[in-house]
C-alpha positions as CSV (number, residue, x, y, z in Angstrom):
1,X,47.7,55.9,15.1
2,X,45.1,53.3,16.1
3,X,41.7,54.0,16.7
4,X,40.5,53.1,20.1
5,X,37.8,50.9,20.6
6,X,34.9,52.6,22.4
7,X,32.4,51.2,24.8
8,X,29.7,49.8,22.3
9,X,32.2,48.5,20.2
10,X,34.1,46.4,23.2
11,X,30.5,45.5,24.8
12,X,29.7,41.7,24.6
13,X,26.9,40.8,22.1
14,X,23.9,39.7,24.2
15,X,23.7,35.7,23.5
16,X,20.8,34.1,21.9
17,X,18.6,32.2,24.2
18,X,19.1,28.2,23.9
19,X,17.2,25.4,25.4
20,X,19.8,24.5,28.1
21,X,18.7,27.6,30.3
22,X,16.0,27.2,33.0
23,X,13.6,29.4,31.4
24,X,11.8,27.7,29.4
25,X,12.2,29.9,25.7
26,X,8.5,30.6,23.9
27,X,7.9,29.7,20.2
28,X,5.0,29.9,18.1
29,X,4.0,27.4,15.5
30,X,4.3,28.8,11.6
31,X,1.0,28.3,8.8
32,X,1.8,25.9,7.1
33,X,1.6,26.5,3.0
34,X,-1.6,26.1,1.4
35,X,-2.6,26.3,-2.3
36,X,-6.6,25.7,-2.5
37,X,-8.1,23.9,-5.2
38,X,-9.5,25.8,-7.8
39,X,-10.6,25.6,-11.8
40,X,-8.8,27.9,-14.7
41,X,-11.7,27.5,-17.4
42,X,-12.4,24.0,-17.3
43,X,-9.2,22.8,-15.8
44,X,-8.8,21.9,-12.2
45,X,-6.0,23.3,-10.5
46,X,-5.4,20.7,-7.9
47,X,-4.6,22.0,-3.8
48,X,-1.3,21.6,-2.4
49,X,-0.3,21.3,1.6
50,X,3.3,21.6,2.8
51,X,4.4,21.5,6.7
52,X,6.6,24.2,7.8
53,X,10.4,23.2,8.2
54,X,11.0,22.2,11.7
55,X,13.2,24.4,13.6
56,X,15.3,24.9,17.0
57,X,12.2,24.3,19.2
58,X,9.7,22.7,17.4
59,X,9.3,19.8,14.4
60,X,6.5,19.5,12.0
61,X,4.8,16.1,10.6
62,X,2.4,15.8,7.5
63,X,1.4,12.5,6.2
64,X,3.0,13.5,2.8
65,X,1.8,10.0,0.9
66,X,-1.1,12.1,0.2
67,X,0.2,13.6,-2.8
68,X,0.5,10.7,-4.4
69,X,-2.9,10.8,-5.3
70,X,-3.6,15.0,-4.7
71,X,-6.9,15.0,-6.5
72,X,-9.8,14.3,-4.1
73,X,-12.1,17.0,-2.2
74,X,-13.6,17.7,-0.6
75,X,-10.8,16.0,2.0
76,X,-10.0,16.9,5.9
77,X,-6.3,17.3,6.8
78,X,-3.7,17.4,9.4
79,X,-0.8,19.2,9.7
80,X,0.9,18.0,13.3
81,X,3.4,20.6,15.5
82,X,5.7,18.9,18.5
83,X,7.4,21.3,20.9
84,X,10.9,20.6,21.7
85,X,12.7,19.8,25.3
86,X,13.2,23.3,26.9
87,X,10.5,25.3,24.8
88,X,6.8,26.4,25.7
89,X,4.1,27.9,23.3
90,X,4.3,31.6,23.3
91,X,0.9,33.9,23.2
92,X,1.3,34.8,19.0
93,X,-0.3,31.7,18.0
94,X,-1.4,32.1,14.4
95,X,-5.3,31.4,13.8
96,X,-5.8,27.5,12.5
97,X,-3.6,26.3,15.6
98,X,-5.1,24.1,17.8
99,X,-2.2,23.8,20.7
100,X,-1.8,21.4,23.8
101,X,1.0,21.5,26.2
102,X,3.5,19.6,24.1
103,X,1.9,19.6,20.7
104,X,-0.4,21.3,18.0
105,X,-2.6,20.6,14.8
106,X,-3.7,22.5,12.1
107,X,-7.0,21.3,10.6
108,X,-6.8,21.6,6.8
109,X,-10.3,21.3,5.1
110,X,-10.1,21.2,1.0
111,X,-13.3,22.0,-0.3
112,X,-14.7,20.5,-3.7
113,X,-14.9,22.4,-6.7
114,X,-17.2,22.0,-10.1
115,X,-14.1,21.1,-12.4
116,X,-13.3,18.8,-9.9
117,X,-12.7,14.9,-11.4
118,X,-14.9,12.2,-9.3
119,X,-14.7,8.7,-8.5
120,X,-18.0,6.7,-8.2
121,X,-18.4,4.9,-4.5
122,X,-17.3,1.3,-4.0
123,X,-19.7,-1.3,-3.2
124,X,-16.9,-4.5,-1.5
125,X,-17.3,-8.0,-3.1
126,X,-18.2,-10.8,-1.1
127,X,-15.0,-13.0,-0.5
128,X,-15.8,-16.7,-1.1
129,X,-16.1,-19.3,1.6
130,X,-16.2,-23.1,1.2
131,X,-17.4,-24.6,4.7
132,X,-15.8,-27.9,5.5
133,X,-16.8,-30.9,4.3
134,X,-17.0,-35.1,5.3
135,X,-15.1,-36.8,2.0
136,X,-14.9,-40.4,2.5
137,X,-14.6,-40.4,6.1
138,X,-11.9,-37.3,6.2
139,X,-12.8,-33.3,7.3
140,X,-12.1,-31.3,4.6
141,X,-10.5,-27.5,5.1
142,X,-12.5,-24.8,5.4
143,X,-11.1,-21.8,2.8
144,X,-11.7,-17.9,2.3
145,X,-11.2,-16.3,-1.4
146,X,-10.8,-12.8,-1.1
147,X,-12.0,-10.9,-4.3
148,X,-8.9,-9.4,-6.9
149,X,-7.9,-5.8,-5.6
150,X,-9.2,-2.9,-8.0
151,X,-7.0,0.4,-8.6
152,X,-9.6,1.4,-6.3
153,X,-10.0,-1.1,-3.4
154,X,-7.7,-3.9,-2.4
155,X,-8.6,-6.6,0.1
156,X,-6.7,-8.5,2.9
157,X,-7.5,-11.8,5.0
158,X,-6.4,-11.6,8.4
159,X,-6.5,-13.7,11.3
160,X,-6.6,-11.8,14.8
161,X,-7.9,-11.8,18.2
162,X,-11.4,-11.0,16.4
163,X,-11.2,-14.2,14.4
164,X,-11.1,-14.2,10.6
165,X,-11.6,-11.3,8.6
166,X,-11.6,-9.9,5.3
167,X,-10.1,-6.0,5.6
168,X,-11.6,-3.8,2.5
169,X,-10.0,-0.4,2.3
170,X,-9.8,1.6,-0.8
171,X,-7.0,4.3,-2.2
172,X,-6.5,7.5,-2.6
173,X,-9.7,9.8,-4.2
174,X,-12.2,6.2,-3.8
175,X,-14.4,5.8,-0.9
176,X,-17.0,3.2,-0.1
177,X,-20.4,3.4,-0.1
178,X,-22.4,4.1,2.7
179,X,-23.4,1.9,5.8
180,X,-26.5,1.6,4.3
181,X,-25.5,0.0,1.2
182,X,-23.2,-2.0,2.0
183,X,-23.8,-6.0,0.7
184,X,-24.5,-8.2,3.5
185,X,-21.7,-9.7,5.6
186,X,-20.0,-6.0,5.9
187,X,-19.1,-3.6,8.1
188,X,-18.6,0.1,7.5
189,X,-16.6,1.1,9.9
190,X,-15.2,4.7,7.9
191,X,-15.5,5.7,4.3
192,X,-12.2,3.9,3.8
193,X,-12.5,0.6,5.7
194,X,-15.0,-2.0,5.9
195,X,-14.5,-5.5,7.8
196,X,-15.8,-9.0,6.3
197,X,-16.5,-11.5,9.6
198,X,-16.3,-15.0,8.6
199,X,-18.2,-17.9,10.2
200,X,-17.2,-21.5,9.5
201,X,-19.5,-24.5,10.2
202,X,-19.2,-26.7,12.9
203,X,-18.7,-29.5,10.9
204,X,-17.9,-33.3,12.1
205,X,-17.5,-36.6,10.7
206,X,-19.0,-38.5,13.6
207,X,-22.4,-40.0,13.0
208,X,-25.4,-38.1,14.5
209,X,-22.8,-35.0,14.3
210,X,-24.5,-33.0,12.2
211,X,-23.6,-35.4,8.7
212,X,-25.1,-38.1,7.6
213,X,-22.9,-41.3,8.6
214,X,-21.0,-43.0,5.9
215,X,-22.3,-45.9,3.2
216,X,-22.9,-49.3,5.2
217,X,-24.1,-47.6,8.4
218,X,-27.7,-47.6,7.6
219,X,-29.0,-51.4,9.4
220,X,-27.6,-49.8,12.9
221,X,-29.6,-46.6,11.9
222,X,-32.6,-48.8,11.6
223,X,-32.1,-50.7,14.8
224,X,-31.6,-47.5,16.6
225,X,-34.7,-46.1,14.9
226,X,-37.1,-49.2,15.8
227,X,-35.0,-49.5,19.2
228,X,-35.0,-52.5,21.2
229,X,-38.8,-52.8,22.4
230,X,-40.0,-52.6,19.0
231,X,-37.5,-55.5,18.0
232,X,-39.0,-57.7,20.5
233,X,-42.2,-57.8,19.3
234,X,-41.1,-57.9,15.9
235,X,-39.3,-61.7,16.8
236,X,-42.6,-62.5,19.4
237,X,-45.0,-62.1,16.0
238,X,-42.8,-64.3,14.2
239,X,-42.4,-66.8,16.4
240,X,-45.9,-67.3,16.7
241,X,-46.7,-67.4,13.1
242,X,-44.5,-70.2,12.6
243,X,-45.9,-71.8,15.8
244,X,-49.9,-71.3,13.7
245,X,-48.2,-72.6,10.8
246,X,-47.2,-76.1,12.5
247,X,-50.8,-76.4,14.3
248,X,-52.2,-75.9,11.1
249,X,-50.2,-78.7,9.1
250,X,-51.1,-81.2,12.2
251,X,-55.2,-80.7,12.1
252,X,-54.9,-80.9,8.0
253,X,-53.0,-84.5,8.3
254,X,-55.7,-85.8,10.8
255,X,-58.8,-84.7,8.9
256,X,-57.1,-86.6,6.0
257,X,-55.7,-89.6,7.8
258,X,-52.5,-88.9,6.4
């Protein structure tokens, strides 16, 4: 004989809440995983960071390219939360969260350690700049040499709305030096970037341009220089030395009788 089904049993399962419903369903962001940097003996024992796996209401994002290079403290990271369409932050938020209305972060801060390896600072190279230049009458182009990238810096020319600049911006577990020693001609601007502005020359071929004007030109130079009064008295004097000169011959010839 079969068994009947009691009430429980024939009772509809309560459904799950889902996104589609008015209500708006609560979630709470998870801690992400975290191994801290440490040293066994002498050894360091580098830290580790993962996000947590995104889920129904909310996705995760962690700027993972930092383990290719998972050696440097101390270091400041992010890990970045994102609510979902239909979901709201519930009132169980984990300690580390810092929550807005559609969003979170949680501030990782890796401390250093004795057994820790260390890079030395970078000082930036100067790039090399040749002005422009008059060659035979032509305007040579100005050029910018950037220096040769380093495993721990690598540079970039770029032309933007700010004009023409050399970008300096080192890897992974390098930094720069400070503002304070930084060579002339750049800009800290954080201890991975620094900016190179370049300045070209006005530079003209046109005499009285700011270069000298080209072989053969120097007469009008010095008629410009004595300028046209001077030239006039220059010819007056002249004149009347050979005038003195023909007075002179006619007096000789009569005190002679020639």
């Amino acid at each position: 004989m079969a068994r009947k089904a009691t009430s429980e049993e024939t009772q509809e399962a309560t459904p799950e809440p889902s996104a589609e419903d008015d209500a708006l369903i609560e979630v709470v962001p998870e801690i992400p995983a975290i191994t801290w940097p440490m040293c066994e003996g002498d050894e360091y024992v580098p830290p580790t960071l993962r996000a947590p796996r995104d889920t129904a209401g909310i996705d995760y994002e962690f700027e993972d390219y930092w383990y290719t290079h998972p050696y440097l403290v101390p270091i400041d990271l992010e890990v970045y939360a994102t609510l979902k369409e239909g979901y709201t932050w519930g009132s169980d938020v984990p300690e580390g969260w810092r929550l807005s209305q559609t969003g979170g972060v949680f501030d990782v801060r890796f401390e250093d350690v004795p057994c820790a390896p260390h890079n030395d600072p970078i000082v930036p190279e100067l790039p090399v700049v040749t002005q422009a230049e008059c060659v035979d009458g032509e305007l040579t182009e100005p050029t910018v040499t950037v220096p040769e990238n380093t495993e721990g810096i690598t540079y970039e020319l770029r032309e933007d709305d700010a004009g023409t600049r050399v970008l300096a911006k080192t890897s992974w577990s390098y930094f720069l030096v400070g503002p304070e020693e930084m060579p002339e001609g750049w800009t800290w601007s954080d201890p991975d970037v620094a900016w190179y502005d370049v300045t070209f020359d006005d530079v003209s071929c046109e005499p009285g341009a700011g270069q000298p004007a080209q072989p053969g030109a120097e007469e009008p130079e010095m008629l410009a220089a004595t300028g046209p009064g001077d030239a006039a008295v220059l010819g007056g004097a002249a004149l009347l030395a050979v005038a003195a000169g023909v007075a002179l011959i006619m007096v000789r010839r009569r005190v002679t009788g020639r």
